[in-house]
Structures are given as C-alpha cells and as structure tokens.
Phi, psi and omega in degrees: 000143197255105158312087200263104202252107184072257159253033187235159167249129151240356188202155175224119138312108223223151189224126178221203195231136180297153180269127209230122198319288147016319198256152164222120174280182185280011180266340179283163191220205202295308200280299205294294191317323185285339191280319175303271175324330187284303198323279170006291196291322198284340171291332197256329186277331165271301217309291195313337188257344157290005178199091157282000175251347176234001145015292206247016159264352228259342194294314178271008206271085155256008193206117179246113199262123189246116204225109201274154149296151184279314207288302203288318194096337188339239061272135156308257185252153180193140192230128177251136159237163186261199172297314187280030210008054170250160189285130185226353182203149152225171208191117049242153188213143167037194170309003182259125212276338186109150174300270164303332166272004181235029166219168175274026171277182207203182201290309170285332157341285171311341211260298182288021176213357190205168177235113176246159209226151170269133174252177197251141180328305196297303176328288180339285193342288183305283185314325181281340166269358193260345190277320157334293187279038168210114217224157160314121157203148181216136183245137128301087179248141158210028162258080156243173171273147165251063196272165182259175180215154159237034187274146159072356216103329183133109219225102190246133170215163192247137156214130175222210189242169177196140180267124160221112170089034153106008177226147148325130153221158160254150190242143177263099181252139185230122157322143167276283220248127203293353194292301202289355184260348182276302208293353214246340171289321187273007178231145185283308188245109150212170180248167219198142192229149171192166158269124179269146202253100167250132158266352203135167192279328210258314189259170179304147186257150189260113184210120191266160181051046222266132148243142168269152217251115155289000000 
C-alpha cells in the first residue's frame, strides 16, 4: 500500500515471514535459497549488538512489518510479531538502530528474495502505536473477583482495582494458560506476570498471556 502525500507516494508497506536459515519456500529456487542463507548468517551476526532491548527478541520474530521509502527504497521503520501475532519490538527505537533498517537491502530486495504481501498505511501505523501501549508487567493481588466466558469452552478471568501511576484503575486480568485459571479458585493471594495493556486513563487496564508466578 502507497502512502500518498499531496500528489506524491511515498512510502510503501510490505509485510513477510520471518526468514528462517532452515526454510526453503516454493518461491525459492537453489542459487536464491544459497542467497538467502548467506543473507540470513551475515544479519544475525551484526544486528544483536545494534539493538540491546530487542537482542533475545529478534529469534521470535515471525511476520516482520516494514515501511520502505519509495523513491530510495530504503526501509525505514520495521515492527516483529510473534506467532500469535503481537507485537514484541519496533525499530528504530530508543537504541536500537534496527534489523532490517541497519542494512543495505532495499525494497526490491524484499520483493526478490521473500514473499511479500503490502500491507495498509493504517495497519503499520495501529501496530506501531500499540506497542507503546503494552509493557512487561507483574502484580500481588488478593481483593479480585473471579468471572467466566463461554468462549472457547470456558473461560475465568480476573478483576480487580490497582493503583497505576498515581490513579485507581481496574485492571482485566486474562490467563495464558487454562491450568493457571484452575489454580486462581484455590488461592487467596496471588502473583502474577502478564503483558499489560494501557489505551488510556479513562478505559480498564488490561493484562494479557497472564502466568502465575509460584
């Protein structure tokens, strides 16, 4: 998708699958594949000491969201998702000069060496602000509510209030795993790891893929 600023396109947004030394898609042929792999060794081997906060993230990275300048080709901004497709690093960010944006491939690059798909300006946009709003977080609660879903089979989540950042807020605590959802009937007091989920002051705080800490 072409990001169009008065009558000029400028930017364009491709979305691929991370490249994995291992894989050979059906786009590859022997020479691509041998191209691939060399590419592969020489990225994993520079990139981690230019981004020290996403370093031990960049391994989990399966669908990498991209955003090239048009005229340069250049890449720009670039956002990893994981399988389940959230967002765990964007770039450049704070220190990290970036994966894809700290090398010299270019747009057709991506396009002849991966299978790529354009994604919408808008798309980009919605993941690169949302990773702001979600952070490592771990709590002791033990005044919560325990309620159910009939999603999936069935579902226990948790709510309770916690002061963050200097205000009341309620917090949504949602489970990874259904064991750990078993186990919140049998304790008064617990702690708890999750990614927390903020929109704002005004909505409920969120805290997500929740594990309980023993």
């Amino acid at each position: 998708m072409l990001y169009v600023s008065g009558n000029f396109m400028t930017t364009t947004y491709i979305q691929f699958d991370a490249p994995k030394s291992d894989n050979q898609t059906a786009k590859d042929g022997l020479i691509k594949t041998a191209l691939k792999k060399a590419l592969i060794g020489i990225l994993t081997k520079i990139t981690p000491k230019a981004n020290p906060d996403f370093d031990d993230k960049i391994d989990e990275v399966q669908y990498w969201l991209v955003e090239c300048d048009n005229e340069t080709g250049i890449p720009e901004r670039e956002i990893g998702l994981d399988k389940e497709g959230r967002v765990i690093l964007k770039m450049p960010f704070k220190d990290n000069y970036g994966y894809w944006t700290d090398n010299n491939l270019l747009l057709n690059d991506f396009k002849e060496y991966f299978i790529v798909s354009e994604i919408s300006r808008d798309s980009f946009e919605q993941n690169w602000e949302l990773f702001d709003k979600i952070s490592n977080f771990e709590i002791e609660v033990s005044d919560f509510e325990c309620l159910s879903t009939v999603v999936d089979g069935g579902h226990i989540y948790l709510t309770t209030e916690i002061n963050y950042k200097g205000q009341q807020r309620k917090l949504i605590i949602y489970f990874a795993d259904k064991l750990d959802e078993q186990k919140v009937k049998e304790r008064g007091k617990l702690k708890l790891s999750g990614r927390l989920f903020d929109e704002g002051s005004q909505q409920s705080l969120s805290l997500l893929d929740t594990k309980l800490i023993d």
